[in-house]
C-alpha positions as CSV (number, residue, x, y, z in Angstrom):
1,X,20.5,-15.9,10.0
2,X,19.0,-12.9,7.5
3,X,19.7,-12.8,4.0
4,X,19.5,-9.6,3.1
5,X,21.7,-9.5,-0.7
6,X,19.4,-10.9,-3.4
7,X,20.1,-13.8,-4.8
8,X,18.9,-13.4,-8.5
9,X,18.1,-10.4,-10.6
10,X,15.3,-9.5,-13.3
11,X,14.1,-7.0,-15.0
12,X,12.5,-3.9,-12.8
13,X,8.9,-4.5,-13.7
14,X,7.0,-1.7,-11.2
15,X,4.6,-3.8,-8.8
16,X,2.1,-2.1,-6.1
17,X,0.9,-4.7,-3.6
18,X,-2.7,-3.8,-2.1
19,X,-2.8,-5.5,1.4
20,X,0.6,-5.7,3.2
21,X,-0.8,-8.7,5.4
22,X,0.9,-12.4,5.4
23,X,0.1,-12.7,1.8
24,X,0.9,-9.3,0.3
25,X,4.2,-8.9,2.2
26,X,5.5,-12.3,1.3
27,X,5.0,-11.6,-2.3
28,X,6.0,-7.7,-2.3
29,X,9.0,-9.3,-0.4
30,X,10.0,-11.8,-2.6
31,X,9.7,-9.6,-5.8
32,X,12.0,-6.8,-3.8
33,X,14.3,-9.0,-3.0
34,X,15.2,-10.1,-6.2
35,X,14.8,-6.6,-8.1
36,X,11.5,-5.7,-8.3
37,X,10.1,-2.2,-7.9
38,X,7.6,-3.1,-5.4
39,X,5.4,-0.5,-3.6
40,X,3.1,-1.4,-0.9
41,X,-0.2,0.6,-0.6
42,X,-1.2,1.0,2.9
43,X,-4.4,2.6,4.6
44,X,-3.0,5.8,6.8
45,X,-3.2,4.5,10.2
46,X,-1.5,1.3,8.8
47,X,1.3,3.5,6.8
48,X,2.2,5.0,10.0
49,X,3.5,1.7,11.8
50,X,5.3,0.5,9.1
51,X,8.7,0.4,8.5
52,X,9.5,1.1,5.2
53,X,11.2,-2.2,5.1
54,X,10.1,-5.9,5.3
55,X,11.7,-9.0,6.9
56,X,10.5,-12.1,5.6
57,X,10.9,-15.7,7.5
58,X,10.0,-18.5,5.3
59,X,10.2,-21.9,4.7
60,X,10.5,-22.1,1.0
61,X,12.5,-18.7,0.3
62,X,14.8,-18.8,3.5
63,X,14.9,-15.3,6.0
64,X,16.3,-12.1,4.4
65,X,15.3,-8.2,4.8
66,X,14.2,-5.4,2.1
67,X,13.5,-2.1,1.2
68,X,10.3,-1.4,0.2
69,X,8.7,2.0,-0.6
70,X,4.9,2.4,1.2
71,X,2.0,5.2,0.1
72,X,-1.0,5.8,1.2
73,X,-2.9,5.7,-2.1
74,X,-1.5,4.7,-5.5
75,X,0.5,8.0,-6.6
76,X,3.1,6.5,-9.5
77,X,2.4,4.4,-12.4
78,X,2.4,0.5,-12.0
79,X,2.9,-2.6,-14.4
80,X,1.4,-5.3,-12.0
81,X,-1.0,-4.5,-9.2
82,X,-1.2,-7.2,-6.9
83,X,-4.5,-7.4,-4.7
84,X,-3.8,-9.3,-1.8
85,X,-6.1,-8.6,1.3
86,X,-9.0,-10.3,3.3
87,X,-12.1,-10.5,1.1
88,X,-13.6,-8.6,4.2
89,X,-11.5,-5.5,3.4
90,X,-11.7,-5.9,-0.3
91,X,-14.3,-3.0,-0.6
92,X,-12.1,-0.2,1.7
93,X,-8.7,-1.6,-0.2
94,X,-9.9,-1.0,-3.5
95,X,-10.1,2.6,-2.3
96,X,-6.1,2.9,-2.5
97,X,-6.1,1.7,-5.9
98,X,-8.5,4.0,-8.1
99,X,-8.9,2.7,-11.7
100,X,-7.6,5.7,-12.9
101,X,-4.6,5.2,-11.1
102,X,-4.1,1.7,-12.2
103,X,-4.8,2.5,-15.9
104,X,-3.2,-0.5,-18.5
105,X,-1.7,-2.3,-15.2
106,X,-2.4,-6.0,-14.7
107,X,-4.5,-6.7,-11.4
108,X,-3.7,-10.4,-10.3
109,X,-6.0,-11.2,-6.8
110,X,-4.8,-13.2,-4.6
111,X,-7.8,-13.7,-2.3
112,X,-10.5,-16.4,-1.2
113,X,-13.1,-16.8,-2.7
114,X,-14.8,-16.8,-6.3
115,X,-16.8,-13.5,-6.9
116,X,-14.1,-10.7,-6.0
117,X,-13.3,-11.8,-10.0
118,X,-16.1,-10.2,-11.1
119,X,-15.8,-7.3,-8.5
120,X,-12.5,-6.3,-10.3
121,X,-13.7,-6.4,-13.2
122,X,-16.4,-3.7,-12.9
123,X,-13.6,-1.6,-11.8
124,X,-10.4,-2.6,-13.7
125,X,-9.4,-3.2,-17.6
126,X,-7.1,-5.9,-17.3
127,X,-7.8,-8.4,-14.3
128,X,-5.7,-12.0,-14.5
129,X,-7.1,-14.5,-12.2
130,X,-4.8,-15.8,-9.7
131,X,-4.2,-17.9,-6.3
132,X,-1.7,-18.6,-3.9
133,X,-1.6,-21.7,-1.7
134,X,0.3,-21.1,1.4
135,X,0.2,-20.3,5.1
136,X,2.0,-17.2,5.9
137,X,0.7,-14.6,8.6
138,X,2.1,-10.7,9.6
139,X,3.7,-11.0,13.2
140,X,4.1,-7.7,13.0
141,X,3.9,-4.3,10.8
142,X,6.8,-5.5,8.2
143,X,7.1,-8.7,9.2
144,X,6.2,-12.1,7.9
145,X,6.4,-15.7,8.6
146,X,5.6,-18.0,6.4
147,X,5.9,-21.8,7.7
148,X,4.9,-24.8,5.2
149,X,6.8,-26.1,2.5
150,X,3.9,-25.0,0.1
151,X,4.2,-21.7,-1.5
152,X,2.7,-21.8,-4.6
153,X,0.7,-19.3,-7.0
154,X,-1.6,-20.2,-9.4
155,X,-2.8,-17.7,-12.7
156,X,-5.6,-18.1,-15.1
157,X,-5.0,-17.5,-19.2
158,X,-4.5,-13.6,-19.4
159,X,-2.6,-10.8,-19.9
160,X,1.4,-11.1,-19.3
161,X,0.8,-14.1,-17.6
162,X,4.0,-15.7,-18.8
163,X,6.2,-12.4,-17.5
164,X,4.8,-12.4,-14.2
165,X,5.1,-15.7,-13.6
166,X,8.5,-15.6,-14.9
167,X,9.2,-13.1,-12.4
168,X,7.5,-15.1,-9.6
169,X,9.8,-18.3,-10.3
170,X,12.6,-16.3,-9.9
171,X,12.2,-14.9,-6.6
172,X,11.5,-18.8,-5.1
173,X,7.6,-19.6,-5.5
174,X,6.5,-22.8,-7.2
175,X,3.9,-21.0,-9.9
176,X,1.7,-23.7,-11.7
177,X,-0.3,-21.9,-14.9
178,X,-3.8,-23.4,-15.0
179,X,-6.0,-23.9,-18.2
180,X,-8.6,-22.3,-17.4
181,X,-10.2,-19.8,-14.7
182,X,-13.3,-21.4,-13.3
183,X,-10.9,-24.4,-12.6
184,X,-8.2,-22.3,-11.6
185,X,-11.1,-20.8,-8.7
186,X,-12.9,-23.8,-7.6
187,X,-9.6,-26.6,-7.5
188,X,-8.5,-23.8,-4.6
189,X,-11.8,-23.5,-3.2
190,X,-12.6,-27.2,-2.8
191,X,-9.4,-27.5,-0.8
192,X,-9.7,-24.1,1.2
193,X,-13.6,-24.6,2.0
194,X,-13.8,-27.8,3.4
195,X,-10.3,-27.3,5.5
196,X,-11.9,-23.5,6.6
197,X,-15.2,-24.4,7.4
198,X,-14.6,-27.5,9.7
199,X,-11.1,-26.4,11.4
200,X,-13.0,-22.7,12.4
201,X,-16.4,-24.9,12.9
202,X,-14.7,-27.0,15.5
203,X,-12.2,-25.0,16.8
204,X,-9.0,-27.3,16.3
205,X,-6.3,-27.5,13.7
206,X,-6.6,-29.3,11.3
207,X,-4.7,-32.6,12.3
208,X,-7.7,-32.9,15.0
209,X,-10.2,-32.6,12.3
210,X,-8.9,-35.6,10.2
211,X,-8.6,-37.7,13.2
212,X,-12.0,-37.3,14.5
213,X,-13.8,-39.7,11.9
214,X,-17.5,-37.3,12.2
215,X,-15.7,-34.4,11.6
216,X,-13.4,-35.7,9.0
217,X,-16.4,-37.3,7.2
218,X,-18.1,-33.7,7.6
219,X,-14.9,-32.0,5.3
220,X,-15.4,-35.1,2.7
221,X,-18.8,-34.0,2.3
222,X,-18.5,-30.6,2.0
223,X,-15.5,-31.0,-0.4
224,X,-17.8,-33.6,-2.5
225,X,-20.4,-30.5,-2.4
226,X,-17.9,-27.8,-3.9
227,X,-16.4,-30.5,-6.1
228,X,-20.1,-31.1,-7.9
229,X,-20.9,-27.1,-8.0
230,X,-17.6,-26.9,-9.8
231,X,-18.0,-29.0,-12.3
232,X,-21.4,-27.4,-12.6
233,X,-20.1,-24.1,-13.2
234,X,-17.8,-25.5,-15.8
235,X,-14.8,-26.4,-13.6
236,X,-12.4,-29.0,-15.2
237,X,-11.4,-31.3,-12.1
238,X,-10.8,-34.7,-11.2
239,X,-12.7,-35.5,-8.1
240,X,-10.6,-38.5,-6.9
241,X,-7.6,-37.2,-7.0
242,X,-8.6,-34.0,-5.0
243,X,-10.5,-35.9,-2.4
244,X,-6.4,-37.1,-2.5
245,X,-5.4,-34.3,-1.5
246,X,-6.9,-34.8,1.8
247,X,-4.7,-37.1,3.2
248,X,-1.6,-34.7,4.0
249,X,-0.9,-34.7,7.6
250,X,-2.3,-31.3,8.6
251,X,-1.2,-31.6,12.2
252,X,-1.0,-28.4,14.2
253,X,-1.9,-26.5,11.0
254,X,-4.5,-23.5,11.7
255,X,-6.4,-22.2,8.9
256,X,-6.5,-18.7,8.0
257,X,-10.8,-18.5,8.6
258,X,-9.8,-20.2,12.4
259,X,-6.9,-17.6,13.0
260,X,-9.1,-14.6,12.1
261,X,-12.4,-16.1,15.1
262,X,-9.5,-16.9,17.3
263,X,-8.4,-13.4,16.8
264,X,-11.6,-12.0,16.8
265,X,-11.2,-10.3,13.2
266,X,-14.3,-10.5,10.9
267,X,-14.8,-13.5,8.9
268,X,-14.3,-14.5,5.6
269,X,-17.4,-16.7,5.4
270,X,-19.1,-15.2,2.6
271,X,-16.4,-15.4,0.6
272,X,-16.0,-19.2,0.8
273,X,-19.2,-20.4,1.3
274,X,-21.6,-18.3,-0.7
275,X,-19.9,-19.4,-4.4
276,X,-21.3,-23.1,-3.1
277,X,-24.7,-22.6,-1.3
278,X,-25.7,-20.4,-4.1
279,X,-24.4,-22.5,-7.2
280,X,-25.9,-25.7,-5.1
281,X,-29.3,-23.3,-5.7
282,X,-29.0,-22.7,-9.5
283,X,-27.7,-26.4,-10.3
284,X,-29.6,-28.7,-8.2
285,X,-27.2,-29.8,-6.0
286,X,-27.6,-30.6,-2.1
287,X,-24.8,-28.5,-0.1
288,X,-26.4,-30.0,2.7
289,X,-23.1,-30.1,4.7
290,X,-22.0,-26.8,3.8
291,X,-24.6,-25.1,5.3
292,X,-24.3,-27.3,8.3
293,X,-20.8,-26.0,8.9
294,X,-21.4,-22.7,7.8
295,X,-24.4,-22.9,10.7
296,X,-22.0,-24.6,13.1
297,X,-19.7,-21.3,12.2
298,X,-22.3,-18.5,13.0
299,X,-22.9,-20.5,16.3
300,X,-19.6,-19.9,17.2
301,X,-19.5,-16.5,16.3
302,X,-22.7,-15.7,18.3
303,X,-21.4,-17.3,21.3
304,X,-18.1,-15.5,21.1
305,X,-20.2,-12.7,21.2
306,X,-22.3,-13.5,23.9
307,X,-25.1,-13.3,21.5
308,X,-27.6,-16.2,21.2
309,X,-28.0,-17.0,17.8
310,X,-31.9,-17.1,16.6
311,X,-32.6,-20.8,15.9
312,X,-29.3,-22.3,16.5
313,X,-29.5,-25.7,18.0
314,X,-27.3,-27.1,20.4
């Protein structure tokens, strides 16, 4: 059954959400639903299918319907504005949102990746860092599903991070406030890489990955690589519990990276990889099994294309 009354009430902070996609529109959602000012910023030929209106079907926040206004471009003022889409459409996104615009407003990312931090930044005054652990996907324009029990956002130390989270609690999401940013970056991106780059490498969910003992020893290895460039970057983690982490039961689980080749949509394998390869460069460290997968990656992508890729081996 849709819920569609709210179920608590805070203060109307105004929040623009860049990206209406799985992430974007669970968020913008969740903060509608329970009294937010939410507008979603849209690219034309995107504005033009959407309803005006999101449905939301999700594990952790139930299945309830909102109101939400849409534009085209930022055109009002904004408190919080939250940057949600593929790090592949980062560039055109940011087009919707001109600094101007966006003036004293806090940007919170939600994205993949490490360097989009420090893309904001040349553009925006006040950036907080943040990330969001969950898998939730657009079925269609203004709907959402989002199917695990995890839903959880992470922010960095920065501006109104206490209010926003605040707000975030109290529409459903678990929010966990980390002590720093580099940590609050690379604890996501040594569970994301390893989980992206084998599940999209081999082209099976990740339950099939952990049961095939060469693969599963590939996505120890590359997690063991990102876990090393983190702490080399200044990351504060603790390497056996997140090899822990590992031992969920991923099952018929799809990663976001395989979704996106199986749908044919660019790739966000910059994003993920490059923060490793590179800081494996400037540190020392071997990311011998990164770029392996990453290779393994582009193979696929070259075949899909019906393009032999130059070198590849079989």
């Amino acid at each position: 059954m849709l819920r569609r009354s709210p179920v608590l009430t805070i203060v109307r902070v105004r929040h623009a959400v860049l990206g209406a996609g799985g992430v974007g529109s669970l968020v913008g959602g969740a903060l509608a639903r329970v009294g937010g000012d939410v507008l979603l910023l849209l690219r034309p030929e995107a504005l033009a299918r959407h309803p005006g209106r999101l449905r939301v079907e999700s594990v952790v926040l139930g299945d309830f319907e909102v109101d939400v206004a849409t534009a085209s471009a930022l055109d009002r003022e904004v408190d919080v504005l939250w940057v949600t889409p593929k790090a592949t459409q980062l560039e055109a996104a940011l087009e919707l949102a001109p600094p101007e615009r966006v003036g004293e407003a806090v940007v919170v990312p939600l994205l993949n990746g490490i360097d989009h931090v420090a893309v904001l930044r040349q553009r925006y005054q006040h950036v907080l860092a943040g990330a969001i652990r969950v898998e939730s996907e657009r079925a269609d324009p203004g709907v959402v599903r989002q199917k695990t029990q995890i839903a959880r956002v992470d922010l960095a130390p920065g501006s109104r991070r206490d209010e926003i989270a605040q707000e975030l609690r109290a529409t459903g999401l678990d929010v966990a406030l980390a002590r720093d940013e580099p940590t609050l970056l690379w604890e996501k991106l040594a569970f994301l890489a390893p989980l992206a780059l084998t599940t999209t490498a081999r082209g099976a969910p990740v339950g099939t990955v952990q049961k095939d003992p060469a693969w599963h020893s590939r996505l120890l290895h590359c997690h063991d690589e990102t876990v090393a460039v983190a702490l080399a970057e200044g990351a504060t983690l603790d390497p056996a519990k997140l090899r822990g982490v590992f031992e969920f039961h991923g099952g018929e689980m799809r990663t976001s990276m395989q979704k996106d080749f199986d749908a044919g949509r660019p790739l966000e394998l910059h994003a993920i990889a490059t923060p490793i390869t590179r800081g494996g460069r400037q540190h020392g460290i071997s990311t011998r099994a990164t770029e392996e997968l990453v290779r393994l990656v582009e193979v696929r992508v070259a075949s899909s294309r019906g393009v032999t890729a130059r070198g590849a081996g079989k």
